[in-house]
Each structure stands twice: as C-alpha cells, then as structure tokens.
C-alpha positions as CSV (number, residue, x, y, z in Angstrom):
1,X,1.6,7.5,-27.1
2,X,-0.6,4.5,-28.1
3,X,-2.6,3.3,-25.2
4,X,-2.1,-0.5,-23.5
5,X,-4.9,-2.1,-23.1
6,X,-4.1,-3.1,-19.5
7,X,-4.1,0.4,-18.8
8,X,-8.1,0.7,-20.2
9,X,-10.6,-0.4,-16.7
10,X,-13.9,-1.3,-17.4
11,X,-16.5,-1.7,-14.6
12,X,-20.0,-2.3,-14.5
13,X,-20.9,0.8,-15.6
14,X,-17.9,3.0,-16.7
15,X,-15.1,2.7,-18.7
16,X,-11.8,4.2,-17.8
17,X,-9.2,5.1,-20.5
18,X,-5.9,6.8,-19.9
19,X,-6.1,10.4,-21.3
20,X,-5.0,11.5,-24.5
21,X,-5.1,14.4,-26.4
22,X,-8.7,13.7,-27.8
23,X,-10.1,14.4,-24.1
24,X,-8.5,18.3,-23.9
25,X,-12.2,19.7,-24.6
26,X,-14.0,17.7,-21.7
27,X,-11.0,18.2,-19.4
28,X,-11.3,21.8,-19.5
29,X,-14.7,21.9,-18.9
30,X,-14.7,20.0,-16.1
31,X,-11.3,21.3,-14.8
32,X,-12.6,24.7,-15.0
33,X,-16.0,24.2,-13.3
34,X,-15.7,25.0,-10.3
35,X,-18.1,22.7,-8.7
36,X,-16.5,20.0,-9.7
37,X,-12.9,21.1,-8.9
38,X,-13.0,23.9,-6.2
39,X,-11.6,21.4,-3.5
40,X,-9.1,19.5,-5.9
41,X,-5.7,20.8,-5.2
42,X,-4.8,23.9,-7.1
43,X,-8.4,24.4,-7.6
44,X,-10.2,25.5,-11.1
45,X,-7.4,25.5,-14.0
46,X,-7.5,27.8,-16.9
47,X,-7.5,26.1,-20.5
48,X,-3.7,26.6,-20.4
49,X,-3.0,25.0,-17.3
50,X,-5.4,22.0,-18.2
51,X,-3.7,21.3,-21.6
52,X,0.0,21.7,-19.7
53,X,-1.1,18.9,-17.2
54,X,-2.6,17.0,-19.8
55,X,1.2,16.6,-21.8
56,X,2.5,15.5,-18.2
57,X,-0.5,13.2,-17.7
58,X,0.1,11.3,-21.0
59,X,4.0,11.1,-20.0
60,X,3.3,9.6,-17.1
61,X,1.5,6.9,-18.2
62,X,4.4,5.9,-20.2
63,X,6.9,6.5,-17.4
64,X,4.9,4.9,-14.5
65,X,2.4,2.4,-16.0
66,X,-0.4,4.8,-13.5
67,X,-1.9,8.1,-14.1
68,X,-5.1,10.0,-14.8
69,X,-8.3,8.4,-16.5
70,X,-11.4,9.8,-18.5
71,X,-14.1,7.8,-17.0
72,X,-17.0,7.5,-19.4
73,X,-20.2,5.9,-18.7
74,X,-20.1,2.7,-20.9
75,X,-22.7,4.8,-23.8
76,X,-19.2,7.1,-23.7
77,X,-20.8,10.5,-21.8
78,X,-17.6,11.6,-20.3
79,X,-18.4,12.1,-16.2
80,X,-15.0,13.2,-14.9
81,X,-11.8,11.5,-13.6
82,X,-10.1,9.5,-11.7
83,X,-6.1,9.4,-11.3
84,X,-3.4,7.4,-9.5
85,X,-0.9,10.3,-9.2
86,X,2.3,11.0,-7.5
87,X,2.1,13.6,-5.1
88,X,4.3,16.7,-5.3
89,X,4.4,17.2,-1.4
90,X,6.5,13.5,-1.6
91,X,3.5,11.9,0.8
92,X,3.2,8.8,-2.5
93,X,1.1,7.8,-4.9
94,X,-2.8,9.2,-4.5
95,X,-5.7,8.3,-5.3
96,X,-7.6,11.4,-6.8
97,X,-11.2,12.0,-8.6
98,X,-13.6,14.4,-9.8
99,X,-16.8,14.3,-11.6
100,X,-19.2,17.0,-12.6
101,X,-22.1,17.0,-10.0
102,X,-25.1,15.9,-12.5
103,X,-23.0,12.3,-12.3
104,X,-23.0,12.6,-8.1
105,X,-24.8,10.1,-6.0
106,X,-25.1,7.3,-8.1
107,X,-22.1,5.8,-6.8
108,X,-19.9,6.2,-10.0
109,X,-16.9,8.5,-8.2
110,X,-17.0,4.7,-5.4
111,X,-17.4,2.3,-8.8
112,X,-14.2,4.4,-10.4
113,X,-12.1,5.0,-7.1
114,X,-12.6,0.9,-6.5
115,X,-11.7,0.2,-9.6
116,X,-8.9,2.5,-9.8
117,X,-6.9,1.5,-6.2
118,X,-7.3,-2.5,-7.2
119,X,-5.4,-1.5,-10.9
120,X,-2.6,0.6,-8.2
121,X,-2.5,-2.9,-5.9
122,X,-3.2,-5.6,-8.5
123,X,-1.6,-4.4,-12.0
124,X,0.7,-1.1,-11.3
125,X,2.2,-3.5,-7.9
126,X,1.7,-0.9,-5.9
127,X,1.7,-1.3,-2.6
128,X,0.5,1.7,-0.6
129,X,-2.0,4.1,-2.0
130,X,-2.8,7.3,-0.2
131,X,-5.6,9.9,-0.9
132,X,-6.3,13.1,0.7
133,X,-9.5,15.0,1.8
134,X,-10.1,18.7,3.1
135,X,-12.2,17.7,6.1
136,X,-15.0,19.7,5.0
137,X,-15.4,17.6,1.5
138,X,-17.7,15.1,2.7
139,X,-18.6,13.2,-0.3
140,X,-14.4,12.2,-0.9
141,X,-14.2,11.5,2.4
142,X,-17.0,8.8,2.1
143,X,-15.7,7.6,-1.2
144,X,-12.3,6.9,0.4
145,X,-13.9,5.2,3.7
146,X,-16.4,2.7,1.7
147,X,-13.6,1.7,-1.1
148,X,-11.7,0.1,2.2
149,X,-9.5,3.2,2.8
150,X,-8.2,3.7,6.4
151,X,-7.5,7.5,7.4
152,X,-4.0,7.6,9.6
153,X,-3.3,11.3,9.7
154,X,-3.9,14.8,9.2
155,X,-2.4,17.9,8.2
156,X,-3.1,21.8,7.6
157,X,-3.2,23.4,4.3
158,X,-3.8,27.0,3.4
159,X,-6.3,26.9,7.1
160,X,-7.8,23.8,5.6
161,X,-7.8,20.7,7.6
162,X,-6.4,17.5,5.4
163,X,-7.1,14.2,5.6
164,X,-4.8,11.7,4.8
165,X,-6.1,8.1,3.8
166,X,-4.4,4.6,2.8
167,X,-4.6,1.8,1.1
168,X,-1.7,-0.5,2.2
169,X,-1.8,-4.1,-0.5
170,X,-1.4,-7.1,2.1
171,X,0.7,-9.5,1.0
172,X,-0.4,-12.8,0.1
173,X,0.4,-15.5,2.6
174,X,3.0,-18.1,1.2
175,X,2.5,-21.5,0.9
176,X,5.0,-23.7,2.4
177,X,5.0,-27.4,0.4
178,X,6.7,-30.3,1.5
C-alpha cells in the first residue's frame, strides 16, 4: 500500500501517518501495555493479535480513505494512536486513541483527537463521528468533551458503563444569489 499524502496530519506538535508494516514493533508495545490499553476495547493484544489488526488496519485505509494513525511527536518518538474506525457493534465510525502514559497530560491525545475528527468531517466527508468511554476513564472522557464532542447516550458493557459521544458535521449554509 503506498501512503496518500492527504492521509498524513500534521499538527503543531505531532505528526500522524497511516500505519504500515514499519510500525508492528511500537504497536505491540504499546498494544500490549496494559496501561495504555486496559480500557481500549478488547483490552491488551498479544503480538499476534496486534500484527492481525494491523493487515486490517492497512486495508482499511485503502477501502475507506480513514483508519488508524501512528502519531509521532514531530522529532519522530512514537507516542501512541489515534484511529477513525468503524465499529463492529454497527453504532458508526469512532473516534479512538491511545498513548503510553509518559506522553499523558501534555495535551497531545486533545492535539491528535482534534486533528483526527476535522480529517473524518473535513477530508474523509464524514458526517457523524461517534466515540465511546467506560465511565470510569476520565482522561477520554475529557478528551472527547474539550474536542467539541457532545455525549447523547449510554450503554452497559461486560458491567461497565459506556459512554457514547458525537460529533455531527453541520452543514454549511447555502448561499442563495440573485
């Protein structure tokens, strides 16, 4: 697969790449740590696992235009990632991240999640993004709230509660001339 460079994001700070086969080793470190990737759903994957969803991830990107990103920080120290992915469960497309927690509270998992739900609205057209939260992972939760993310419902999981937040693109007001 040979990457589009309207699929590469650049922010301030990071830089967000689809990923390829090249980021195996850091996905399954950080895939299998679990403080990074308790609460993700499925939880810690095994090296096997990480390099199955890997081949889907790449195919993906291909099929849909969206998928998962390395996010670097702009010197290229990989931090974690962030996806737009379609949801088994049929609820849409979600927003999803992770990052190891030496990269936590400098507000790159905000920087990466902003960046990554204007590519679903602006460049992948898509018009409703949804994300979801166990209620007990505070740090998501405010990551989803301060990138402009409204939460409309909940469900249980496993005795988990789940949050469910969107992102609905507004469109633009037409302009009648005369």
């Amino acid at each position: 697969m040979s990457v589009t460079w309207a699929w590469v994001v650049e922010t301030a700070r990071l830089r967000m790449t689809p990923v390829g086969y090249w980021d195996l080793p850091d996905l399954i470190q950080l895939k299998s740590d679990p403080r990074a990737f308790a609460l993700m759903l499925g939880g810690v994957r095994s090296p096997v696992q990480t390099a199955e969803e890997l081949a889907q991830d790449i195919q993906g990107w291909g099929k849909n235009g969206y998928g998962m990103w390395a996010v670097r920080a702009k010197r290229g120290k990989f931090l974690g990632i962030t996806a737009l992915m379609n949801r088994a469960d049929g609820l849409g497309v979600a927003l999803r991240f992770a990052f190891y927690p030496e990269a936590r509270g400098f507000g790159l998992a905000r920087e990466a999640a902003s960046a990554a739900l204007i590519y679903a609205h602006d460049t992948a057209h898509l018009p409703e993004v949804i994300a979801v939260a166990r209620e007990d992972n505070y740090g998501s939760r405010e990551v989803l709230s301060s990138i402009g993310m409204s939460r409309v419902r909940e469900f249980n999981r496993n005795g988990n509660l789940m949050i469910v937040y969107q992102s609905i693109k507004l469109s633009s007001p037409r302009v009648n001339s005369a």
